[in-house]
C-alpha positions in Angstrom: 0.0 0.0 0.0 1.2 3.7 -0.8 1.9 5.6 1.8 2.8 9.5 1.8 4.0 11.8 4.2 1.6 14.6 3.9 3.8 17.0 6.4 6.5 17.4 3.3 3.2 17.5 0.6 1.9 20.5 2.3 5.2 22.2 2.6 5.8 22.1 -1.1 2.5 23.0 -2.1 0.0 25.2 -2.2 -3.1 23.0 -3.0 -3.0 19.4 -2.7 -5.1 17.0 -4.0 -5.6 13.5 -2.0 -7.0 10.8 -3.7 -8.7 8.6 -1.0 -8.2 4.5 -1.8 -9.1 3.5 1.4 -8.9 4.5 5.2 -7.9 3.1 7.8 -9.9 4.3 11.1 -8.9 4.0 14.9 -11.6 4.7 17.0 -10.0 3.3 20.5 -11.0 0.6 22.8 -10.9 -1.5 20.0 -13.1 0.3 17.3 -10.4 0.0 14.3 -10.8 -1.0 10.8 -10.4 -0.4 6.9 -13.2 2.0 5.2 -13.3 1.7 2.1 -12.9 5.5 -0.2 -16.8 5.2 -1.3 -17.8 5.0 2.1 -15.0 7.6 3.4 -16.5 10.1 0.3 -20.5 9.3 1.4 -19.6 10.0 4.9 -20.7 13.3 6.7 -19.2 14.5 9.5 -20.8 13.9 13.2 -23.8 16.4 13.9 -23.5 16.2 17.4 -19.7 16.8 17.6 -19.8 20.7 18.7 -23.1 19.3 21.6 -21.0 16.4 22.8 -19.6 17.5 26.1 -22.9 19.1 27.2 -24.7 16.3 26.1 -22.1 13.7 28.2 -22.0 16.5 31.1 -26.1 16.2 31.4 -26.4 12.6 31.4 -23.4 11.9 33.7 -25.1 14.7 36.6 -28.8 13.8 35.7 -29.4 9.9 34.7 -26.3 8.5 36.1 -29.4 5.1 37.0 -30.1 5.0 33.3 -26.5 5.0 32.2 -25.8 2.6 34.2 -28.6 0.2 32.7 -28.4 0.8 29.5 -24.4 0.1 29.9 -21.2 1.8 28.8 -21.9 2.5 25.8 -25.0 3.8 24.3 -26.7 2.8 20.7 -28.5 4.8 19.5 -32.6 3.4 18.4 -32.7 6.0 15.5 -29.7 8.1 13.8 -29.8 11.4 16.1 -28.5 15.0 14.4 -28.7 17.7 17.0 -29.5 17.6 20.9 -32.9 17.5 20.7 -33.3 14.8 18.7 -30.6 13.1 21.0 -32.8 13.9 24.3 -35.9 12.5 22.6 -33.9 9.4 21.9 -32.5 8.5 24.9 -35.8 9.7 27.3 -37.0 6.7 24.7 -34.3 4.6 25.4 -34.7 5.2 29.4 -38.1 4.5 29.0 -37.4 0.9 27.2 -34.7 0.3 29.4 -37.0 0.3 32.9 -39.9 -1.2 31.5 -37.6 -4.6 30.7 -36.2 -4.0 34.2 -40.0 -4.4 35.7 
């Protein structure tokens, strides 16, 4: 696989065009893999990125019970684009989440 060093691209020119073959993405704790360029070039970026901390600040003070149920990490029932969707989501997601605990 090609690899370039895109420090001494940029220094030696103005414009640069990268032609994506494929990706390889390292999300931590063990989320790693190859994306392939038609997915990399259909993907958009995250929606909730500039509400994340606020979001992760509210439901570690508020629902610290309902974190705990629904586990470490959360999945998402529906794709989610801004906080209120988010909120709508998870109070769903709560919900579920003690009516199986009955």
């Amino acid at each position: 696989m090609p690899t370039a060093n895109i420090g001494s691209i940029l220094k030696t020119s103005l414009f640069t065009d990268i032609d994506v073959i494929d990706v390889y993405y390292v999300g931590g704790f063990g989320v790693m893999g190859w994306v392939s360029a038609s997915d990399y070039d259909r993907s958009r970026p995250d929606p909730l990125a500039d509400d994340m901390a606020e979001i992760i600040q509210h439901m570690n003070a508020d629902h610290k019970d309902a974190l705990v149920m629904r586990g470490a990490r959360i999945a998402f029932l529906t794709e989610v684009s801004n906080p209120a969707e988010t909120r709508k989501v998870l109070v769903e997601m709560v919900q579920q989440a003690r009516s199986q605990a009955k």
